[in-house]
N, C-alpha and C positions, 0 to 999 in steps of 0.2 A: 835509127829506128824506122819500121817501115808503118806508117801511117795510115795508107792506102788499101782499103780491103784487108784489112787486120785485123787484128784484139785489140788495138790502141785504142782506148777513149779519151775521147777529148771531152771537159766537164765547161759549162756555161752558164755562172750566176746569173740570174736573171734570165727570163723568158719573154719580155715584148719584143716590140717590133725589128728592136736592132737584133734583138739573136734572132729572130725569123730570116731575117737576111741573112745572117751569119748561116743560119741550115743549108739557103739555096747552094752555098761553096758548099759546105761539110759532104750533103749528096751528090755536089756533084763530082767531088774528088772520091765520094765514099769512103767517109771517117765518122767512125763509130761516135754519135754524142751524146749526152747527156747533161736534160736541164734542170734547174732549179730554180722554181718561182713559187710564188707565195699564192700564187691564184688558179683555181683553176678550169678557169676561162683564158691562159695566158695564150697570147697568138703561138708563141713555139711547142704547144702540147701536139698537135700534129706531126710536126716535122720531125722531131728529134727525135732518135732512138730507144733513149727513155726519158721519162717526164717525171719529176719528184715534186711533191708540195713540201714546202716550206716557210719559215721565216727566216732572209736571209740576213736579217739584226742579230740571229742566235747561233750561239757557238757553237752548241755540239751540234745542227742542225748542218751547218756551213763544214763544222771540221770531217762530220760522219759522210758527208755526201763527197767531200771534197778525197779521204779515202778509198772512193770506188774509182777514182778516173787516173789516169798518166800527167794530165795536164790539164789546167786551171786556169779559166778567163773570166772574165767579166761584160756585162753587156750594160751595168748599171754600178755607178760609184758606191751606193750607199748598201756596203753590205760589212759583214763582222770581218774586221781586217786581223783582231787577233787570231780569231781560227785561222785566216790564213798565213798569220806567221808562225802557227805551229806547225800547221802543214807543210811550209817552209824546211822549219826544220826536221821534218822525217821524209826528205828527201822528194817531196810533190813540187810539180812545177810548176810556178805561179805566175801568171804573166797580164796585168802590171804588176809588180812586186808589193807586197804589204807595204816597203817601206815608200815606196811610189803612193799608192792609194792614202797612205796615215799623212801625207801633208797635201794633196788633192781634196782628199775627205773635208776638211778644216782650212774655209778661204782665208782665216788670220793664218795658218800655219802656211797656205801657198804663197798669200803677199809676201810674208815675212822670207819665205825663200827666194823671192824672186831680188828681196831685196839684198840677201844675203851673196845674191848669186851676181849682181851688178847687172840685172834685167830690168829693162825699164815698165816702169807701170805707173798709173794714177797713184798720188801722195793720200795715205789714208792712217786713220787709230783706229784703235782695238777697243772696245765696251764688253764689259762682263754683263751689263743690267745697263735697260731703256733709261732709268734715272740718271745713270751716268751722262749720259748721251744730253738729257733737259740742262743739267748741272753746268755741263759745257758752254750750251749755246747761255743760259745767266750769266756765267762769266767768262762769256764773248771770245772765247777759244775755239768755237766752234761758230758758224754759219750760215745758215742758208743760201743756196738748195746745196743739196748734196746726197750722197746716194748710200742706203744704207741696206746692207747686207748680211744678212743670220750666217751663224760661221759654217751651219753644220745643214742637212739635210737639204738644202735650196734644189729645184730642180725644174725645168720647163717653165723657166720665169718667174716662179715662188720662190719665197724668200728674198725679193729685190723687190724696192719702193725708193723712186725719186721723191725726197722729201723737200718741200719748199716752203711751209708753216708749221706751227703747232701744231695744228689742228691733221696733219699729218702723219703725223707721231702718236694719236690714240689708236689707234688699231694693230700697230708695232707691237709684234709679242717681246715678254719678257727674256730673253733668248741674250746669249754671248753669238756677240755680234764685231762687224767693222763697219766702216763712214770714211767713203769716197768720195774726194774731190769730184766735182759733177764734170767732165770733162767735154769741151766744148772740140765734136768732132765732125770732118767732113764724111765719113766712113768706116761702117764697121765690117772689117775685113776678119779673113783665114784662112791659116796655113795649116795642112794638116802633114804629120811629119810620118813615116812608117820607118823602123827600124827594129834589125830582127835579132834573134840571141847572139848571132856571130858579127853584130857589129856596123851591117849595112845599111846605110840610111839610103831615103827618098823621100820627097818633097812633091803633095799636088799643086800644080795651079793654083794661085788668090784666089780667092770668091766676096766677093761683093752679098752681104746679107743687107736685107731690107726687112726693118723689124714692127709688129701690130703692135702699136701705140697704147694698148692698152693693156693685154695679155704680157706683153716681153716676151712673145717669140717670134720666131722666126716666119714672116712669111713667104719670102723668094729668098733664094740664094743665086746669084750670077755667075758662070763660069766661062771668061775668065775675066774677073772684078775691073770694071770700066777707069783704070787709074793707069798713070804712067807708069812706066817699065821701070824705073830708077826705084820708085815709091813700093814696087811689088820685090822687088830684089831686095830694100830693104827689109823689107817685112820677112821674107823667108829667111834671109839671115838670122834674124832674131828667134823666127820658129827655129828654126836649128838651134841655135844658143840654148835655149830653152830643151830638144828634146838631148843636147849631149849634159845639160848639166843635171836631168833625171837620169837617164841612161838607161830611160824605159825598153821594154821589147814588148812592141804590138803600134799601135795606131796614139800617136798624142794630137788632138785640133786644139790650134792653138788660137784663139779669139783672139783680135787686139782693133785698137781702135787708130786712125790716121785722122790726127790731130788738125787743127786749120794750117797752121805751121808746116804740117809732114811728117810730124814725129810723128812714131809707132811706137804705142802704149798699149801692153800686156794686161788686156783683161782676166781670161780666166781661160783651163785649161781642162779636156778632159780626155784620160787613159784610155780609148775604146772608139770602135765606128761613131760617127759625128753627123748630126742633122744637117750639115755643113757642107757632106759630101756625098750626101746621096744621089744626086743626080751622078756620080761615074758610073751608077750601073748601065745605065746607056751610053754616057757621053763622055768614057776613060777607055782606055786598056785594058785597065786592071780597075776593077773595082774597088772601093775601099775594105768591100767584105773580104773581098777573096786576097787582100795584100794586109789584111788582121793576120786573115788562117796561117798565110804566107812567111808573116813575120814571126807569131808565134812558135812555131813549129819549126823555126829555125831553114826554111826553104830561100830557095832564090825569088828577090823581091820583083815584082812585075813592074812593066813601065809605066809609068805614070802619067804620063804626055794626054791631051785630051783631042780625040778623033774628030770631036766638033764641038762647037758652039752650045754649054747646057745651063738650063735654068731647071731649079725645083721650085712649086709650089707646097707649102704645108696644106691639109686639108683637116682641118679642126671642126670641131661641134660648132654649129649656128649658136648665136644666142639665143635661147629661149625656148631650146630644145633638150628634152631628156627621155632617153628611152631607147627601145628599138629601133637601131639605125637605118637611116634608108641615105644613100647616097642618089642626090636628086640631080636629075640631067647628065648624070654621067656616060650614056649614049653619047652623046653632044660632042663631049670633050674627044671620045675616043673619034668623032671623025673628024676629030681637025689634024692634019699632017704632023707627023715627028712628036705627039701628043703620047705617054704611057703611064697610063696610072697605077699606082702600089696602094692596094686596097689592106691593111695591115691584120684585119680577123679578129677586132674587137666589136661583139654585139650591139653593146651599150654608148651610145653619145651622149654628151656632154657638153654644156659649154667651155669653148677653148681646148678639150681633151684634143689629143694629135689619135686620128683615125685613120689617115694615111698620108700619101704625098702623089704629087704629078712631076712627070721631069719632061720638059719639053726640049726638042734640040733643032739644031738649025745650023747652018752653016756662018749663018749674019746672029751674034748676038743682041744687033737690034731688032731686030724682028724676032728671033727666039722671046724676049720680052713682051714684045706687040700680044707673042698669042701666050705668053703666062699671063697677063693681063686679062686677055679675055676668057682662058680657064678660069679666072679667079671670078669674074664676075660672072662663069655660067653653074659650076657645081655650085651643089648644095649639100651641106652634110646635117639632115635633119630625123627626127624623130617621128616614129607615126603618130 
């Protein structure tokens, strides 16, 4: 099929940031696209060739929309998997597959395959109801600390709480959930894996994630993660383990953690461009956006290799700011060397809201750090 300057449209649940980047490839291959988000203030109403409101939890909303295109992605996990297993079957192309998304969707259903699949991960139980969970630690089957996670809708650090008291556990919604062993690590690493409909896999670079102690995200990513070569080999193995026993087509990041030990344990997994790897758009070959399109669409997948030394910074709402965004000092940043910031086209801040990101690069990874560092302590993402 000819993609390029055609009638082909390519359809994209979700409209934030990551399908904004997914647009800058769409236009620059020139492939007709078309989004669907629930807002509309969504950053991709611009870019994309057409822009649909919706709610992508409903069926006929996802199944009707997902009828107008050739082929079907995603930018966001949490959308109605059954429309897309209809769509499925009256021959639309879905790419992660329903059956892919329906055990990603539900982190008891992905442990439980990981465990099914001989993947290594953190030892955890399943809870229907919080009482369950109280019930346990009374009869001492359970412990503190440990890490407790809602099975279903969790996103950008929600739905995850280290729990280490009682008094912990009142703010836990009533929700089917799981409870991980809290795992004692030196490093939380990722692999992101791309493989296309015809079978070809490719692996970026480790990265080294450095996470805001309070939010649970992400504030730098290192590229490439300051660990031994033996310890990074491991870990892509096991990313691959992982994306041949999905046998996804598109982009899997696979989180895991590098234990005190060296083991490598299988946190969590997602179908789509990854916060993980946003610095390739400077500091790859092939970007992660344009090696999605790449892999969907069944193309020859780009190299992977990284041209230099990249770190991202996240750029989240200040605390104690809400309103009209102003990104403060960002002059600043743009004059310091190898400095580029992704301003993403959401009005409104917030505390912790992801509003964009910086990717700084460098030849010396230690110094690329040096001035992530002092990006971080010169923006400001505040409200008037």
């Amino acid at each position: 099929m000819n993609h390029f300057s055609s009638g082909f449209k390519l359809g994209i649940l979700g409209g934030g940031q990551l399908g904004k980047m997914l647009l800058n490839v769409s236009r620059k291959f020139d492939i007709y696209t078309c989004v669907l988000d629930p807002s509309d203030e969504a950053p991709c109403k611009i870019g994309s060739n057409a822009f649909y409101i919706g709610d992508l939890m409903d069926f006929d909303t996802v199944y009707n929309f997902g009828k107008t295109v050739d082929l079907l992605t995603i930018e966001i996990e949490n959308v109605n998997v059954d429309a897309l297993e209809a769509l499925e079957k009256e021959n639309i192309t879905v790419y992660p597959s329903s059956k892919t998304l329906r055990i990603i969707q539900n982190k008891t259903k992905q442990k439980l395959f990981y465990v099914d699949h001989d993947l290594p991960t953190a030892a955890f139980s399943r809870f229907s109801y919080k009482n369950e969970i109280e019930t346990a630690i009374k009869h001492e089957t359970l412990g503190f600390p440990f890490v407790w996670k809602s099975a279903q809708f969790g996103y950008d650090g929600t739905g995850v709480k280290v729990v280490k008291a009682y008094s912990d556990l009142e703010d836990l919604p009533n929700v089917e959930c799981l409870v991980e062993d809290l795992v004692d690590f030196k490093n939380e690493i990722a692999v992101i894996v791309s493989r296309n409909s015809k079978g070809d896999v490719k692996t970026y670079p480790v990265v080294e994630m450095e996470f805001h102690p309070e939010a649970n995200q992400v504030e730098y990513v290192i590229c490439p993660a300051r660990i031994p070569k033996e310890i990074a080999k491991k870990a892509e193995r096991i990313a691959l383990k992982v994306s041949h026993a999905f046998q996804h087509v598109g982009l899997l990041a696979v989180e895991m953690f590098q234990t005190q030990n060296d083991d490598i344990l299988i946190n969590e997994v997602a179908p789509r461009p990854h916060n993980s790897g946003h610095h390739t758009i400077e500091s790859s070959y092939t970007s992660q956006f344009e090696q999605h399109i790449r892999a969907i669409l069944g193309l020859p997948l780009g190299k992977t290799d990284s041209k230099v030394a990249g770190i991202m910074v996240n750029l989240v709402g200040a605390e104690g700011h809400s309103g009209d965004v102003i990104y403060e000092n960002i002059e600043a940043i743009m004059n310091m060397e190898g400095v580029t910031p992704h301003i993403y086209g959401k009005k409104q801040t917030r505390p912790f809201r992801k509003m964009g990101h910086v990717t700084i690069i460098n030849d010396n990874i230690d110094d690329a750090r040096k001035v992530a560092e002092k990006v971080k302590a010169t923006i400001n993402v505040i409200s008037k």
